[in-house]
C-alpha positions in Angstrom: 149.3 142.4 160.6 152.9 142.1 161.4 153.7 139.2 159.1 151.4 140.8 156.0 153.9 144.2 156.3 157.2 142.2 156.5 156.2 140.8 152.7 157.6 142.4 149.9 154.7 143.5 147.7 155.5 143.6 143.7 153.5 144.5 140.7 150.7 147.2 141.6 150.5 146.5 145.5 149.7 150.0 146.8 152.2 152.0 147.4 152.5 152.9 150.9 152.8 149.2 151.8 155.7 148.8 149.7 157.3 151.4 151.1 156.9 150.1 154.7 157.6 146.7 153.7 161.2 148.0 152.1 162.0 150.3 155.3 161.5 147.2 157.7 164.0 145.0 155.1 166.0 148.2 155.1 165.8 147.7 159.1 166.8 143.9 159.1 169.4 144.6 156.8 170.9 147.0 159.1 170.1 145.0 162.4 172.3 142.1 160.8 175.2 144.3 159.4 175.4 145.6 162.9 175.8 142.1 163.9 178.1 140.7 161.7 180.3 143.7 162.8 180.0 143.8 166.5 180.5 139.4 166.4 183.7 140.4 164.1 185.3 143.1 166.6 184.7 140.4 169.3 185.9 137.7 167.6 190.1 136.8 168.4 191.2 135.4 165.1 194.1 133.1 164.5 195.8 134.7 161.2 194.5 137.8 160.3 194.9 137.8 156.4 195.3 133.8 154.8 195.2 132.7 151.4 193.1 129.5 150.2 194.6 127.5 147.0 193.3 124.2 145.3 196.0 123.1 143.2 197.0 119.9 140.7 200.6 118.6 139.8 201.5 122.5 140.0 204.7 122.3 142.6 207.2 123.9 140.8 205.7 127.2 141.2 204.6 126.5 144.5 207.5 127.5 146.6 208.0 130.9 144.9 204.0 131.3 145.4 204.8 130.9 148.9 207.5 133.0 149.6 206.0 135.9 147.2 203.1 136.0 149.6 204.6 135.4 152.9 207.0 138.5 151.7 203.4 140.2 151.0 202.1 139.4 155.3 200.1 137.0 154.6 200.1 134.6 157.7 198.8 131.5 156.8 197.9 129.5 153.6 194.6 126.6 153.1 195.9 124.8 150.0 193.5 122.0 148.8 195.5 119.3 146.8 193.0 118.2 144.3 194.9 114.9 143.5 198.3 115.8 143.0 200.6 112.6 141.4 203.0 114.2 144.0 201.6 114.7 147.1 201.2 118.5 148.3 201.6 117.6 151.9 205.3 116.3 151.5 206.6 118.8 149.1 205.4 121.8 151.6 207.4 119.6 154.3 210.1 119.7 152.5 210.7 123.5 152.2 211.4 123.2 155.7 209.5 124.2 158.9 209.6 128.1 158.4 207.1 128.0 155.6 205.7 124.6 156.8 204.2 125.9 159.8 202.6 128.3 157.6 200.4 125.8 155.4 197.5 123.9 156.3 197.1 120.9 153.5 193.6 119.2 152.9 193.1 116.5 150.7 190.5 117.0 147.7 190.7 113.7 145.9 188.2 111.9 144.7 184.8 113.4 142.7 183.7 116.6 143.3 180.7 118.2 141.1 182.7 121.4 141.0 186.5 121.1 142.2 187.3 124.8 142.4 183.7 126.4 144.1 183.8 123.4 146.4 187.0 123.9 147.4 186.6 127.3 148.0 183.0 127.0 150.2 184.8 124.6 152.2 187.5 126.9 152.8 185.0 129.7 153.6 183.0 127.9 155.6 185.6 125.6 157.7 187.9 128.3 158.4 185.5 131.4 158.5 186.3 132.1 162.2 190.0 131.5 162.1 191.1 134.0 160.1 189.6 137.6 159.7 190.3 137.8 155.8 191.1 135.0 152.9 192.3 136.0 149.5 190.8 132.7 146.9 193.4 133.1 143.9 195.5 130.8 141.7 198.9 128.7 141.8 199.7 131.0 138.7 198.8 134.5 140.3 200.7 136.7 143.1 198.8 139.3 144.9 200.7 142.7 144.7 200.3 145.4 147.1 201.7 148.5 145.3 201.5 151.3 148.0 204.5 150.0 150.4 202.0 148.1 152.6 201.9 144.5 153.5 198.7 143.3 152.7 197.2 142.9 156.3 198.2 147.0 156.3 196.2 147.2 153.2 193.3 145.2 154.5 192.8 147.4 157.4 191.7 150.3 155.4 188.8 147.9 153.9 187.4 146.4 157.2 183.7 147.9 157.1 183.2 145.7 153.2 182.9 142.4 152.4 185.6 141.9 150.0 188.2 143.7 147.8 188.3 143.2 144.2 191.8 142.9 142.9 192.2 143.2 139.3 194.7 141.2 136.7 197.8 142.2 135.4 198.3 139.0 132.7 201.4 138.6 131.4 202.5 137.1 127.9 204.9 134.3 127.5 207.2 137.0 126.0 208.1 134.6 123.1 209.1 131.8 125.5 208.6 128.4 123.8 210.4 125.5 126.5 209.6 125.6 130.1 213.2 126.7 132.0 214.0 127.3 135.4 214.0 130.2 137.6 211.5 132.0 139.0 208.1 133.2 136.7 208.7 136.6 138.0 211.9 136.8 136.6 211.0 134.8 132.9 207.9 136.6 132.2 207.8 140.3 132.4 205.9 141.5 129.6 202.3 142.8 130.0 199.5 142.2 128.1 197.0 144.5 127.7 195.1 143.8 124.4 191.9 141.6 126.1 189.2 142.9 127.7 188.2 139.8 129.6 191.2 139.8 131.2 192.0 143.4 131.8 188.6 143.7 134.0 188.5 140.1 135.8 190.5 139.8 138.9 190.1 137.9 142.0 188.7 139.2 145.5 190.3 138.9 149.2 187.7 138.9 151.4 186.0 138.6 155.0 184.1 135.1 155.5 181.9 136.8 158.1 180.6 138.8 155.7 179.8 136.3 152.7 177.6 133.6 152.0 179.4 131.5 149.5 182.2 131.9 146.8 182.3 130.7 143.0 185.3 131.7 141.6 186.0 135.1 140.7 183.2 136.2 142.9 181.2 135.2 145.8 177.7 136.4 147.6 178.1 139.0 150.2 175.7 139.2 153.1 172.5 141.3 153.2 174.4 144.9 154.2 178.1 144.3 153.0 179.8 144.3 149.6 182.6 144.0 147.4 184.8 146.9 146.4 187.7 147.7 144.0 190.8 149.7 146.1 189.1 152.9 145.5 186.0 151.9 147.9 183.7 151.6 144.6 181.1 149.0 144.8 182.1 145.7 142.3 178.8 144.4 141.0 180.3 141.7 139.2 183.1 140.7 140.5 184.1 138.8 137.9 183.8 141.5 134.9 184.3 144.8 136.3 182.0 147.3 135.3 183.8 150.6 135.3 187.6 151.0 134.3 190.4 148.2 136.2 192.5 149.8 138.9 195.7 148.4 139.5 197.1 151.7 141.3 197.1 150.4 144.6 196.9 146.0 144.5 196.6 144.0 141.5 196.8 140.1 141.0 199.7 139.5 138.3 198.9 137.0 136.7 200.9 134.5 134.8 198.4 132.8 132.7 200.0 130.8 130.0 203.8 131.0 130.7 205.8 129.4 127.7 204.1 127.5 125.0 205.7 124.4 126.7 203.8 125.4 130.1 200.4 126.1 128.2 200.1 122.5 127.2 200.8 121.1 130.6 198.4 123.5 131.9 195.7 121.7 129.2 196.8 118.5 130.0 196.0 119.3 133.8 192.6 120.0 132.6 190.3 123.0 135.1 189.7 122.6 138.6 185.7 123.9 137.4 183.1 122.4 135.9 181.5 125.0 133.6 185.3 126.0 132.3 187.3 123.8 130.2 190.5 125.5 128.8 191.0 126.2 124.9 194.4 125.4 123.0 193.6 129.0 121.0 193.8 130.7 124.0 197.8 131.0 124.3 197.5 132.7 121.0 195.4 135.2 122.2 198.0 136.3 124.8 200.6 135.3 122.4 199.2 136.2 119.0 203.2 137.1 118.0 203.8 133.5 118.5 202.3 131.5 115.7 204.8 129.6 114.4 203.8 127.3 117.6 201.1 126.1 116.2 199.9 122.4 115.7 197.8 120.4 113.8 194.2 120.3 114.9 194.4 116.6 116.2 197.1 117.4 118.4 195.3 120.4 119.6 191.9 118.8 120.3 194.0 115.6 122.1 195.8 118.5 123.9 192.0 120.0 125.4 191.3 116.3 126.8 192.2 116.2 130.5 194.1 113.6 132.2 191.9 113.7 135.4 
């Protein structure tokens, strides 16, 4: 008798076993959230609020990525080096011990069936009981907490859900055409705001307790928790918000083509996932004032063909 009630009955099943059979899933579900949350209270972590990255031949942002985010609390950073031609390992060593000590380097060479999602499973999965929260973003965005917090501050407000949904702030490559030193925060300052796509996607920080796996832009939260945006709303898709952005309280600025110069490095690079493969058009979407940069179509197509 037990075993017929726990199944969930579909279609015309009569009603009153339905019901019973969604309050004793509506039980389990709460049995296991009250788990998860008692084995999290009772769990010392290590770092309390890291950051995982899976990067390629990307170095000469990573240093300012580092010290952005170490100036934002986070304790501890799980980049992937997904065959870099100059090893990720060394270059970290070589900003010296103070941000060393911060970074644990793994080595993704070789094939993988889905860089980026691998990357990141491993990383929730090999690291889910060392720190209490991991933000999964890009070498080319910087997580901005905007109400005079540190971001382990911010977290602590966000503890009973799975995840917070941070949204994009893109920025144009404000009619930069050659790659130049200097920091990105200081060479691109000009928002763009004219694509929906990008005004609603974002990137989530989130609990590993509480989530099954991660894709990119989103993950699977366990039966009981979910994602929300800052104002404690629940994100659906977390990849294409459904209601209105909010970038009142944290946001992910995000420096997604940089100068024209950048963008076809960027291409040449090729995408860390499978299903996504990076468009030459796509810098004149963010950059439709910038034309005149345009090449032939042989050069752009030859552009679109990763190295990797």
């Amino acid at each position: 008798m037990q075993e017929s009630l726990e199944r969930i009955y579909l279609g015309k099943a009569p009603e009153d076993l339905v019901r019973k059979s969604e309050i004793l899933r509506e039980a389990r579900i709460r049995k296991l959230r009250a788990e998860l949350l008692r084995q999290t209270a009772e769990t010392h972590f290590k770092y309390y609020c890291s950051i995982c990255l899976i990067i390629r031949d990307e170095n000469e942002y990573l240093e300012e990525w580092l010290q952005w985010h170490i100036g934002q609390g986070v304790e501890h950073f799980y980049i992937y080096d997904h065959d870099s031609k100059q090893p990720v390992k060394g270059f970290v060593e070589g900003l010296g011990k103070e941000i060393s000590e911060k970074v644990t380097v793994l080595e993704w060479k070789g094939k993988h069936a889905d860089a980026q999602p691998d990357a990141y499973n491993d990383c929730l999965n090999r690291f889910r009981g060392e720190s209490r929260w991991i933000g999964f973003i890009d070498a080319d965005e910087h997580v901005r907490v905007k109400t005079g917090q540190t971001l382990p501050e911010f977290l602590k407000g966000y503890e009973e859900y799975a995840g917070v949904f941070a949204n994009w702030v893109t920025y144009s490559a404000d009619g930069q055409v050659k790659e130049c030193p200097g920091p990105l925060r200081q060479r691109f300052r000009k928002e763009f705001h004219e694509d929906k796509w990008l005004d609603k996607a974002g990137k989530i920080i989130l609990q590993p307790y509480y989530m099954v796996d991660m894709v990119i832009h989103n993950g699977r939260a366990a039966d009981g928790f979910y994602v929300v945006d800052a104002h404690g709303e629940k994100v659906y898709n977390y990849s294409l918000v459904d209601s209105h952005p909010t970038v009142d309280f944290i946001c992910v600025d995000h420096y997604y083509t940089k100068s024209y110069e950048e963008w076809i490095k960027k291409l040449r690079r090729g995408s860390g996932h499978a299903k996504y493969r990076r468009k030459y058009e796509e810098f004149f979407r963010v950059n439709p004032d910038m034309g005149y940069c345009r090449e032939k179509l042989e050069l752009q197509q030859k552009y679109e063909i990763s190295e990797k």
